[in-house]
C-alpha positions in Angstrom: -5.7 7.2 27.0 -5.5 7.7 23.4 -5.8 3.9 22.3 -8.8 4.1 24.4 -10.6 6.7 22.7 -10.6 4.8 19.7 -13.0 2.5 21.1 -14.4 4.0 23.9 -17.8 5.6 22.1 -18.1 2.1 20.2 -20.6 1.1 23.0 -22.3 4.7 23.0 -22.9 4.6 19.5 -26.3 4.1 19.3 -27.1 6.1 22.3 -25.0 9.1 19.8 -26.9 8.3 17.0 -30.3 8.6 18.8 -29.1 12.1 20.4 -27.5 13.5 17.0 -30.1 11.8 14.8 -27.1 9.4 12.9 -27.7 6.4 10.8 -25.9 3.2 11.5 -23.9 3.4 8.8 -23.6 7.4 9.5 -21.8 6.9 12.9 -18.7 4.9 11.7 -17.4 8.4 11.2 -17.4 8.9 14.5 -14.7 6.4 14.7 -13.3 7.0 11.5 -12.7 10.7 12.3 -10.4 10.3 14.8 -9.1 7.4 13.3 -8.7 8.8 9.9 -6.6 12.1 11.5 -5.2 9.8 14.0 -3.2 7.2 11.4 -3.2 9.5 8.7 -1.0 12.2 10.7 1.0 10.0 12.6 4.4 9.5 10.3 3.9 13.7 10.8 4.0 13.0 14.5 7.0 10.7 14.5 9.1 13.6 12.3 8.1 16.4 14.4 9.3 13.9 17.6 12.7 13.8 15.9 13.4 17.3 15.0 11.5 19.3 18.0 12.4 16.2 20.8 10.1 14.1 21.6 9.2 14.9 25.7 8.3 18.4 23.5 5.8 16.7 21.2 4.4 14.3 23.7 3.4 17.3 25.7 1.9 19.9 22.8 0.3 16.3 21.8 -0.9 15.5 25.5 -2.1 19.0 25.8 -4.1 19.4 22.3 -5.9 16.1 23.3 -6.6 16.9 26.5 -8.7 20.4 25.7 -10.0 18.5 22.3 -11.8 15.9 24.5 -13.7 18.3 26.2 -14.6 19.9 23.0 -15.9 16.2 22.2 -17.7 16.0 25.3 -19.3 19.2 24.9 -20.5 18.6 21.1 -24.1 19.9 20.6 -24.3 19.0 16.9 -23.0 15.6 14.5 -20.8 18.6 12.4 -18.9 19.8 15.7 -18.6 16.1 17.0 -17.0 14.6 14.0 -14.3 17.9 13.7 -13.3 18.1 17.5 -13.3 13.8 16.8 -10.9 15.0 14.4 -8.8 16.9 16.5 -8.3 14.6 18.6 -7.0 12.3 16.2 -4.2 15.3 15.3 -3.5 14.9 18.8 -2.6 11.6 19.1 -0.7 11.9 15.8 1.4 14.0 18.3 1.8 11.9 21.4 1.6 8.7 20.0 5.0 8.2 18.3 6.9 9.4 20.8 5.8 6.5 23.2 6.9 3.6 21.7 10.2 5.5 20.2 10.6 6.6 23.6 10.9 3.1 24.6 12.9 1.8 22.2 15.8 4.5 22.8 15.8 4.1 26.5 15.2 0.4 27.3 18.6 -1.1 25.2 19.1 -4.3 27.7 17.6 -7.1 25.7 15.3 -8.5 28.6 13.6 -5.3 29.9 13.5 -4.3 26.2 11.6 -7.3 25.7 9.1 -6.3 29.1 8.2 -2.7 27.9 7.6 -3.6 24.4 4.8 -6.8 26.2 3.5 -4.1 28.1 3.1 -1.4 25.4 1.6 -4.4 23.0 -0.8 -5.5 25.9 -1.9 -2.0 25.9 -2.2 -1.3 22.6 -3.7 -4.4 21.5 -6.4 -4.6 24.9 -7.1 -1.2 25.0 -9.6 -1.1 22.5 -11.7 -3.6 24.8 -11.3 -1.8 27.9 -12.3 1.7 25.9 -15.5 -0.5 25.1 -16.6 -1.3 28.7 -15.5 2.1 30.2 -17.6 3.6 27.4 -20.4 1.5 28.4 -20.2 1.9 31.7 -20.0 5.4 31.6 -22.8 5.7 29.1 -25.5 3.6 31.1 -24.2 5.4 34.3 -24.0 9.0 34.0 -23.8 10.1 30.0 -21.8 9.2 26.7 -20.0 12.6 26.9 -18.2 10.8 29.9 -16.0 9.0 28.0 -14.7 12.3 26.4 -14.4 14.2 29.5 -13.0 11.8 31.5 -10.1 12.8 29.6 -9.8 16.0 31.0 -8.1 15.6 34.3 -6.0 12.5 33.4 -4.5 14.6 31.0 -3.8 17.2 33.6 -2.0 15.4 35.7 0.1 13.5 32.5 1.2 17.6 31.7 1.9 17.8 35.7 4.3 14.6 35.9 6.1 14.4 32.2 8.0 17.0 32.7 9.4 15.6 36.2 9.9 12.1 35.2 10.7 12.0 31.5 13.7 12.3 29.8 14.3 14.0 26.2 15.6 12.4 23.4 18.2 14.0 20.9 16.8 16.5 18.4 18.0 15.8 14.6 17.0 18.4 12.3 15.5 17.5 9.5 12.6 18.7 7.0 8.7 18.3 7.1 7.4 16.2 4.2 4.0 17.9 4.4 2.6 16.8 0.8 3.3 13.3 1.9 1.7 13.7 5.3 -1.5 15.6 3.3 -1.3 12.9 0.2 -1.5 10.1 2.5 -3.9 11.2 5.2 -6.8 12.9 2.3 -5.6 9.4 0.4 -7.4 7.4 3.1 -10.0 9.4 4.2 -11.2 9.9 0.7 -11.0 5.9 0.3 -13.2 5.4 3.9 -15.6 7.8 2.7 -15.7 6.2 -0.9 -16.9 3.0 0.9 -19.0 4.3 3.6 -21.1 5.9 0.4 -21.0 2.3 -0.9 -23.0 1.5 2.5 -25.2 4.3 2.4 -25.8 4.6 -1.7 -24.3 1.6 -3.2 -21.2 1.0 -5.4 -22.9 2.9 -8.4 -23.2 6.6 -7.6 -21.1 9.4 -8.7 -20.7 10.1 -4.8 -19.0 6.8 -4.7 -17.1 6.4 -7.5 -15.4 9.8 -7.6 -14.6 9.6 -3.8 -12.5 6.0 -4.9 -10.9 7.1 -7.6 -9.4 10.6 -6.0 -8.2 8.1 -2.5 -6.2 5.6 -5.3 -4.9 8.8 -7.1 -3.7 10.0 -3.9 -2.6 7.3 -2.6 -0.1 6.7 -5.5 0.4 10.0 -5.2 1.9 9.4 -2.0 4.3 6.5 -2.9 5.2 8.6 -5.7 6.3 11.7 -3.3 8.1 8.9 -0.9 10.1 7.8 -3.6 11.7 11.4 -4.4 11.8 13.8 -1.6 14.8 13.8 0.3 13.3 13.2 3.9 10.5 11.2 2.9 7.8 10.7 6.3 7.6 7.7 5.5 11.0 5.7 4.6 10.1 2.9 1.8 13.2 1.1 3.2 11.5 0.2 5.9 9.3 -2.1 3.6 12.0 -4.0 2.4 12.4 -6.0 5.2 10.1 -9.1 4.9 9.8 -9.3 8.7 8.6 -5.8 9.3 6.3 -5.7 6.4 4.7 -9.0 7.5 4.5 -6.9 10.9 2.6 -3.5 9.1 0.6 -5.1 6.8 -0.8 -8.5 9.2 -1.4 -5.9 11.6 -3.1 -3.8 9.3 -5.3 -6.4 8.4 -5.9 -8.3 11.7 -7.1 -5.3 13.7 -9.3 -4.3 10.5 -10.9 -7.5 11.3 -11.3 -7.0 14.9 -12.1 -3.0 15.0 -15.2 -3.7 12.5 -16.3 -6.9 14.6 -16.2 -4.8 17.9 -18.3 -2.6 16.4 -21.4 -5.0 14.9 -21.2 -7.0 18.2 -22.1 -3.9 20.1 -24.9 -2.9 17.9 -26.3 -6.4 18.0 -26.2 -6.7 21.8 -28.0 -3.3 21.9 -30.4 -3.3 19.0 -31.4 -6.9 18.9 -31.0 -8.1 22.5 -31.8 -5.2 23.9 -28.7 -5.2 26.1 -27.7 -1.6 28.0 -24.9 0.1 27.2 -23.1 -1.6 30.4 -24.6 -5.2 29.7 -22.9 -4.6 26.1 -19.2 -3.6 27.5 -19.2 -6.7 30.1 -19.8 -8.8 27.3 -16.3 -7.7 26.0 -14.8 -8.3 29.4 -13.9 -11.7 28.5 -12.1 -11.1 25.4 -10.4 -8.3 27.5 -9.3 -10.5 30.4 -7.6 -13.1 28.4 -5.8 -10.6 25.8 -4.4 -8.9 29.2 -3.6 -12.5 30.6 -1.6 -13.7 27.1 0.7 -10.5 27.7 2.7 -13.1 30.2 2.6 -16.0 28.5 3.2 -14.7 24.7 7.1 -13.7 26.2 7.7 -17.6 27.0 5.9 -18.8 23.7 8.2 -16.8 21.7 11.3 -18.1 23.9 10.7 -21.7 22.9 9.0 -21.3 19.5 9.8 -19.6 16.5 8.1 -16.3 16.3 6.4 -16.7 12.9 4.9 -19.9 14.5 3.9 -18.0 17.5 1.9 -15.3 14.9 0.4 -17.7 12.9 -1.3 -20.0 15.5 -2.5 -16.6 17.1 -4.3 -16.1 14.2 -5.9 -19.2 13.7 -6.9 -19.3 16.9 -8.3 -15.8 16.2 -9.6 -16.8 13.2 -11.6 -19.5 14.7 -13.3 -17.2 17.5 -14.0 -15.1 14.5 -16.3 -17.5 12.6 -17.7 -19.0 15.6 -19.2 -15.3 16.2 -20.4 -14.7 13.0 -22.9 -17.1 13.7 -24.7 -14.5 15.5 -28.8 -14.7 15.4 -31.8 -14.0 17.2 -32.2 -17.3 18.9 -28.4 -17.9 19.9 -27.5 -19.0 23.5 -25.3 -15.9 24.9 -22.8 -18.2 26.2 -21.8 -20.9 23.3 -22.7 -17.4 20.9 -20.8 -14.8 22.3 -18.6 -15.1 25.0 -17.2 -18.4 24.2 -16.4 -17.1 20.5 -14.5 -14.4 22.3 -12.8 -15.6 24.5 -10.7 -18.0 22.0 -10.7 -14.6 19.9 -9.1 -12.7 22.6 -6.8 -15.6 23.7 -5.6 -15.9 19.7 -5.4 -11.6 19.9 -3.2 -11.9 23.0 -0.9 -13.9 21.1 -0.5 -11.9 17.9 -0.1 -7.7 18.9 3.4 -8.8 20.7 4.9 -10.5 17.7 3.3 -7.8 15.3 5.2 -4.7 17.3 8.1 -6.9 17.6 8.3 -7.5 13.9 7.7 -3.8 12.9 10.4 -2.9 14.7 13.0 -5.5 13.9 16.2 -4.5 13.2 15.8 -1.2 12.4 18.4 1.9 12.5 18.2 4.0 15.4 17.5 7.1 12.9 14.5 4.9 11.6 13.3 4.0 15.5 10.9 7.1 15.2 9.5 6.1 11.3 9.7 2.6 12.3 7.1 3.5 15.4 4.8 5.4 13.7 4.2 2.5 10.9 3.1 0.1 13.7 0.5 2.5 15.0 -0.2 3.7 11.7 -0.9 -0.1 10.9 -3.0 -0.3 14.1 -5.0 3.3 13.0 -5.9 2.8 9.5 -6.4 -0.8 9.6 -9.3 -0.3 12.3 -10.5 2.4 9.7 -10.2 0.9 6.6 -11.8 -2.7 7.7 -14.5 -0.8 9.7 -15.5 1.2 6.2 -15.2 -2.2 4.4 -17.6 -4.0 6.4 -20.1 -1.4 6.7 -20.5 -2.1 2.8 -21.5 -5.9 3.4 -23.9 -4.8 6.7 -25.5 -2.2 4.2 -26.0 -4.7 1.6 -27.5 -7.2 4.2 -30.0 -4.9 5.6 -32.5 -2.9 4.4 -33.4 -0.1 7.2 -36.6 0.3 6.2 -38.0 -3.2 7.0 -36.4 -2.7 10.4 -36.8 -6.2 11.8 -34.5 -7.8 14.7 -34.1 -10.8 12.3 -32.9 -8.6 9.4 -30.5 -6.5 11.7 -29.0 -10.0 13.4 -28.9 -11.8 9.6 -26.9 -8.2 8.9 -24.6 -8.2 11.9 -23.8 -11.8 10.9 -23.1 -11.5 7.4 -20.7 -8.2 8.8 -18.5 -10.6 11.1 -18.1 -12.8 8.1 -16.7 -9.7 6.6 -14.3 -9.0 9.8 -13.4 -12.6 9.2 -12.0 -12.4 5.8 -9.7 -10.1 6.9 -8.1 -12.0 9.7 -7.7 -14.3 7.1 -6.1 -11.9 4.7 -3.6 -11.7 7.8 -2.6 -15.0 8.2 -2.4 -15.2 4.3 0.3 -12.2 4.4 1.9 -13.8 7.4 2.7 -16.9 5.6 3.5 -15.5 2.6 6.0 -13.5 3.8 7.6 -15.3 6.8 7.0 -18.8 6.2 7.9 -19.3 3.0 10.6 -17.5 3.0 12.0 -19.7 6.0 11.1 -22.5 3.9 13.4 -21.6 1.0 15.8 -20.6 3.1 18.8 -23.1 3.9 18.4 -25.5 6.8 
């Protein structure tokens, strides 16, 4: 439910943005929103799961989330949207960690440790597909508040059954380190909207500029704060493994490259070939399908492979999908253009989400499981944000809204999936970097 719903209004979008009167570059916030409060607040989740239990925070989490969707589904105005969006995004902060720590504690035996962290990755990294087609669907079908309150009675029945089927963790006390949670999450969200004012108003405005230069401050604000407090949210130690920071930051890259992708695709299907809401999510069904189908075959790769070779052919493969979509125009054939292109880009995403949470979690104390959780979905969150602010700048610069042309808008989406691209090559880059070489230098 909540990795859904950070893709389920992708295919809605412009259906949003003709209700609420929102540019194209003006609705990534409706992503970024929830994203933003979703990854900023997470490490915040993940101590609150420790010291309060984390069956406790699961449910306030499920809860919150549950009533903020209807708020979402009921927004009359962009202002009340984009703050319920928000809350949402506190939300998950909530549930989220507990999950995946949740699993770690409980499944110890090697083999069905190694099923429930397949299935969570399957999830996590498919969801976002699946949140596009059910958004569609719904959209086209009855209304793009759907996909909000849709929300409503699954949560019900999740607050009906945790309490009956899941078991609590132990409780260690600990402290909240609130200005690291705050430096971090106002950190990002003043970098996102730095460069979603790039899009809208170029690189040389004082609304740009200032919004940059407070998200770096805070930002090393952050690392500064982490470095000193005594229970810092989010352990530096935890970067010091080369294996789980290839794991944070080839995540963080990777699904920056997908999330912004996701979105252009859906506006070009919609805007230039006049696809429906629906038409637009089947298009994804493909990629979907095959992500869904690599969850059993990733397990047996990494038996007889190396995982670091595993990763890096998922990304190539990936990578290749990637440019063959960016070719995206006006006259393209819909099969050799679009679905074939992501079908190799799902098959290369199937592969990678399994070794990226396997990586992010490697060898880490069982005081750190909770930390150690948060950073992969924190590396999932912000990495969707950040890329999708990124390549909003290089649509912007492509296209000139005013001269409002198919051709322009395709040439745009195009030049934006070149964008996505880079950064799935920024992941492979990191990947190497930090596993391959090292296993190169490292004696035989």
């Amino acid at each position: 439910m909540i990795v859904l719903d950070a893709s389920i209004m992708v295919t809605a979008l412009p259906e949003i943005g003709r209700t609420l009167h929102l540019t194209t570059t003006s609705l990534t916030w409706v992503q970024n929103a929830y994203i933003l409060a979703f990854g900023g607040l997470l490490m915040l989740g993940a101590r609150a799961g420790d010291v309060f239990g984390r069956k406790r925070v699961f449910l306030l989490g499920i809860a919150l989330f549950t009533l903020a969707s209807l708020l979402v589904g009921l927004a009359q105005s962009p202002a009340f949207l984009l703050v319920t969006r928000a809350l949402q995004g506190v939300a998950a902060a909530l549930a989220t960690p507990a999950t995946l720590a949740l699993l770690s504690v409980t499944f110890t035996e090697v083999k069905e440790r190694s099923k429930a962290i397949a299935l969570y990755s399957a999830v996590n990294g498919a969801g976002g597909s699946v949140g596009i087609i059910l958004g569609g669907l719904l959209t086209d079908l009855i209304s793009w508040r759907m996909g909000m309150l849709i929300n409503v009675p699954i949560g019900i029945v999740l607050l009906i059954l945790a309490p009956r089927y899941l078991s609590d963790t132990p409780k260690s006390p600990g402290k909240f380190d609130i200005y690291g949670a705050f430096s971090s999450v106002l950190g990002m969200t003043s970098l996102v909207f730095g460069f979603i004012q790039a899009a809208e108003r170029g690189w040389g405005g004082i609304g740009t500029i200032i919004p940059l230069m407070i998200g770096v401050i805070l930002i090393a604000a952050f690392i500064l704060i982490e470095t000193r407090v005594e229970q810092p949210i989010t352990p530096l130690r935890l970067f010091t493994s080369r294996d789980r920071a290839a794991g944070y930051m080839g995540r963080f890259l990777f699904v920056g490259g997908v999330a912004s992708m996701m979105y252009f695709l859906s506006q070009f299907l919609q805007v230039v070939l006049d696809f429906s809401p629906f038409e637009a999510a089947l298009a994804f069904v493909p990629m979907t399908a095959v992500q869904f189908g690599m969850m059993y075959v990733v397990p047996k790769l990494m038996k007889r492979f190396a995982l670091s070779k595993v990763l890096v052919s998922g990304i190539i493969i990936a990578l290749i999908g990637m440019g063959l979509l960016s070719r995206v125009s006006t006259d393209l054939q819909f099969f050799q253009g679009v679905i074939l292109p992501m079908i190799i880009l799902g098959i290369g995403a199937g592969i990678v989400f399994i070794p990226f949470t396997t990586l992010g979690l490697n060898h880490v104390e069982p005081g750190d499981a909770g930390a150690a959780s948060g950073l992969v979905n924190v590396a999932h969150q912000i990495g969707g944000s950040v890329g999708l602010a990124i390549v909003a700048t290089v649509f912007s610069a492509a296209y000139q809204s005013s001269a409002s042309s198919k051709t322009e808008f395709a040439n745009a989406v195009s030049a934006a999936i070149t964008g996505s691209a880079f950064f799935l090559t920024a992941s492979l880059i990191a990947v190497v970097i930090l596993l391959l070489l090292r296993a190169k230098k490292s004696p035989a």
